[in-house]
C-alpha positions as CSV (number, residue, x, y, z in Angstrom):
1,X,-99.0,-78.2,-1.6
2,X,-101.5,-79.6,1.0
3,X,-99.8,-82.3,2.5
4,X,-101.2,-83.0,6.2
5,X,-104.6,-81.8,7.7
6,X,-105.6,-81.7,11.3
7,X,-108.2,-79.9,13.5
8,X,-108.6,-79.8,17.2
9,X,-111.8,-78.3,18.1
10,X,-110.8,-74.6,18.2
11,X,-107.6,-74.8,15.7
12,X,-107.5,-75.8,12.0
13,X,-103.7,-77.1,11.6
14,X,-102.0,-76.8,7.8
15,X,-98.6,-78.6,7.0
16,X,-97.4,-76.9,4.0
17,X,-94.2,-78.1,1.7
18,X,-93.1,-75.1,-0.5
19,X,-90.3,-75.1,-3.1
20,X,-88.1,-71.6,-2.2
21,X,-85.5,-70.6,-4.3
22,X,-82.2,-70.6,-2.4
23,X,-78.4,-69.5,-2.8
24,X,-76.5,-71.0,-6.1
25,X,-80.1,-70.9,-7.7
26,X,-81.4,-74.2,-6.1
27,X,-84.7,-74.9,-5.0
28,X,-84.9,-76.6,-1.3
29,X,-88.2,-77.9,0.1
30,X,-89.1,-76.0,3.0
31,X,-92.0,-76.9,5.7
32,X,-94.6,-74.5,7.2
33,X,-97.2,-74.7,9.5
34,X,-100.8,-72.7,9.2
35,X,-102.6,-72.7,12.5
36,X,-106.3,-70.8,11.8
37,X,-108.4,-70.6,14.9
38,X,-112.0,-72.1,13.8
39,X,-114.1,-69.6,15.5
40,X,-112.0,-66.3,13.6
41,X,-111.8,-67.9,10.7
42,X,-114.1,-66.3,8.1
43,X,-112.8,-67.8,4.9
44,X,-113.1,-71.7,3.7
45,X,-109.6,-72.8,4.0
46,X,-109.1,-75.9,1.8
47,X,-111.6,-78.7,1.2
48,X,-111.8,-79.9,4.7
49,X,-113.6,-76.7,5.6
50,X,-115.3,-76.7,2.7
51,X,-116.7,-79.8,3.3
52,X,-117.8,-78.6,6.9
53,X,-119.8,-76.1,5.6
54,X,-121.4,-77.6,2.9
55,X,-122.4,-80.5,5.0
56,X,-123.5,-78.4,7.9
57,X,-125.9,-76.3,5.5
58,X,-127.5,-79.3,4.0
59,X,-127.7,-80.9,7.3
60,X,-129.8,-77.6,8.5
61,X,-131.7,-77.2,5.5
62,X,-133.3,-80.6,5.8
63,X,-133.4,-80.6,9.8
64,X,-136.2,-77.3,9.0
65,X,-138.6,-80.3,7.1
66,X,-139.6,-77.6,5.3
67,X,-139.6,-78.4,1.3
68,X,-137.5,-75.6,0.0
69,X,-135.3,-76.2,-3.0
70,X,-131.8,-75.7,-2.1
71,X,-129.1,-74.2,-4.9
72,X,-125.4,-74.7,-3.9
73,X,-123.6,-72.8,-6.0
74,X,-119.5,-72.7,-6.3
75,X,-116.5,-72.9,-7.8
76,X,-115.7,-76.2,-10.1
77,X,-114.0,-79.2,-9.0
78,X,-114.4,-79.0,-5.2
79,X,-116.6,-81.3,-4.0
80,X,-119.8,-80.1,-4.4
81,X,-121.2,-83.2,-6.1
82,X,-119.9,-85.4,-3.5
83,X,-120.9,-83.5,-0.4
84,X,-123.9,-83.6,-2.0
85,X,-124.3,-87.5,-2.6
86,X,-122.7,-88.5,0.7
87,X,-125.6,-86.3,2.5
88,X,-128.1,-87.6,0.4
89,X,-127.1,-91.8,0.6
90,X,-126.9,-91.4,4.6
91,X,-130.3,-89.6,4.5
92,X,-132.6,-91.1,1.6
93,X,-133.3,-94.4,0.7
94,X,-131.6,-95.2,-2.8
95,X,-135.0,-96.4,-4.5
96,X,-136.0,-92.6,-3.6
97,X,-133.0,-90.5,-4.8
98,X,-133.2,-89.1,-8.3
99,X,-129.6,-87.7,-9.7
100,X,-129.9,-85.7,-13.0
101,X,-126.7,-84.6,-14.3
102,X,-127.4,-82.3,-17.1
103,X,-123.5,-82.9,-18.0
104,X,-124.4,-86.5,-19.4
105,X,-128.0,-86.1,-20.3
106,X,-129.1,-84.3,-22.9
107,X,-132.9,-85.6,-23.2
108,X,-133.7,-84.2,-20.1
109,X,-132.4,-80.9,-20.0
110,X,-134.9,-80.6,-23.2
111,X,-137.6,-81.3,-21.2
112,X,-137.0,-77.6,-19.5
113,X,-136.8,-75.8,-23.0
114,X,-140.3,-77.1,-23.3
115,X,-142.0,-75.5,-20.5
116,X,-144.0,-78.5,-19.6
117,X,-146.1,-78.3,-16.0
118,X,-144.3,-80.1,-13.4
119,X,-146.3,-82.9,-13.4
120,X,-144.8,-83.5,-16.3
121,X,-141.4,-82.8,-14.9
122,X,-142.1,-85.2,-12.2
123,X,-143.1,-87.8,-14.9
124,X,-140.1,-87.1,-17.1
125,X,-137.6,-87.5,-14.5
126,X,-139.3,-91.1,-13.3
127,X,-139.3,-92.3,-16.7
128,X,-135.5,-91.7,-16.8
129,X,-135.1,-93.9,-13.7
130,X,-138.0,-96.5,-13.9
131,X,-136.1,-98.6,-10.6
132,X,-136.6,-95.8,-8.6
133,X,-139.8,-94.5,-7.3
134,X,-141.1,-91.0,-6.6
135,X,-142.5,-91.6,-3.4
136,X,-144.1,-88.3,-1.5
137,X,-142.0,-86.7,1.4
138,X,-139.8,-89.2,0.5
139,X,-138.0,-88.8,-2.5
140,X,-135.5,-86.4,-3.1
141,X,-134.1,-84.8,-6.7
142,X,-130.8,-83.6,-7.2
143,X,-129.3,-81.7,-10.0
144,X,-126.1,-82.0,-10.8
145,X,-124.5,-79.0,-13.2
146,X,-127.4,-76.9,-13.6
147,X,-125.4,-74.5,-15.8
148,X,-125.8,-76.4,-18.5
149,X,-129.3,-75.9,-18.1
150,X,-130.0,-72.6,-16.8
151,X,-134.0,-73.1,-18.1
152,X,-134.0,-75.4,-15.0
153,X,-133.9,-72.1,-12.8
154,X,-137.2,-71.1,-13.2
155,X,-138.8,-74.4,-11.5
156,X,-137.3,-74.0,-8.8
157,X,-140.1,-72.1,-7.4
158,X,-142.7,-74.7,-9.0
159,X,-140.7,-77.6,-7.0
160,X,-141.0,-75.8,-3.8
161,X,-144.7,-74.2,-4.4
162,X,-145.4,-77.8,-5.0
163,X,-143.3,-79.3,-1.9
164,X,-144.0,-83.2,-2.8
165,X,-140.2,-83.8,-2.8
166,X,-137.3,-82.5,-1.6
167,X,-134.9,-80.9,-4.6
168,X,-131.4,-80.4,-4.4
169,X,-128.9,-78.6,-7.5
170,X,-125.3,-77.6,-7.3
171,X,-123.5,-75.9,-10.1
172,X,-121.0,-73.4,-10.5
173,X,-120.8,-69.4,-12.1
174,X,-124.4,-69.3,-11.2
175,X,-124.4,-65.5,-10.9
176,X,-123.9,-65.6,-14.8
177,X,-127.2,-67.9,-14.7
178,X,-129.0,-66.1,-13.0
179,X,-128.2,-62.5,-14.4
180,X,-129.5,-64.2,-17.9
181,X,-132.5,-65.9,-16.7
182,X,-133.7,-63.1,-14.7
């Protein structure tokens, strides 16, 4: 159980409470503490590193300017989606960001099984949000649980061939995805 989190700037510091079985079959709670030195430390330990790495990606993918989609794929429950929205709110206007969770809606994941040009992608998606405006080099569109839609995968390349807005997905067991798409 992850109880306290610190970091210094070189050391990531873990307070861990663990139940061990003792003498006479009781259970006592014991204390522990993890000390990972950041610059060694090859795997994501918990979410605040997590959260360091996703953010630090997204932060250079959009410092580049170039208009590449970007697919962050992972496991479920993590954070993903909230990384995500925190970037985007301290980076995008709100009358500019587009969130399409194919979880809750169904009418627009159909508008992928269609194959329809992305123009009328573009157009499907702003009649979905009609307070928010698609605004060139300005807007950006992020999908949320993309597989629920894997026919979404393909247009990536159309979003970025296109580059008029910036498009961001997350979604997790995308490996599957992809093997089935591809």
């Amino acid at each position: 159980k992850w109880l306290n989190k610190g970091i210094s700037d070189k050391i990531l510091r873990i307070n861990i409470w663990k139940s061990v079985k003792s003498n006479y079959n009781r259970y006592e709670k014991v204390q522990y503490w993890l000390y990972y030195p950041l610059k060694k430390c090859t795997i994501l330990v918990g979410d605040i590193m997590l959260k360091l790495k996703i953010s630090e990606y997204i932060e250079n993918w959009y410092e580049k300017g170039t208009k590449k989609s970007l697919i962050i794929d992972g496991p479920r429950q993590v954070g993903k989606t909230y990384i995500i929205n925190d970037f985007i709110i301290n980076h995008y206007d709100k009358k500019n960001y587009f969130y399409v969770d194919f979880k809750d809606n169904y009418s627009l994941s159909r508008i992928f099984k269609r194959d329809f040009p992305i123009s009328r992608i573009y157009q499907e998606i702003q009649l979905h949000s009609p307070d928010r405006h698609l605004v060139k080099d300005e807007t950006i569109i992020y999908f949320d649980n993309i597989q629920l839609c894997p026919e979404v995968i393909p247009y990536f390349r159309s979003f970025t061939e296109d580059g008029l807005y910036s498009v961001i997905a997350s979604g997790s067991s995308l490996g599957v995805i992809y093997d089935k798409v591809s």
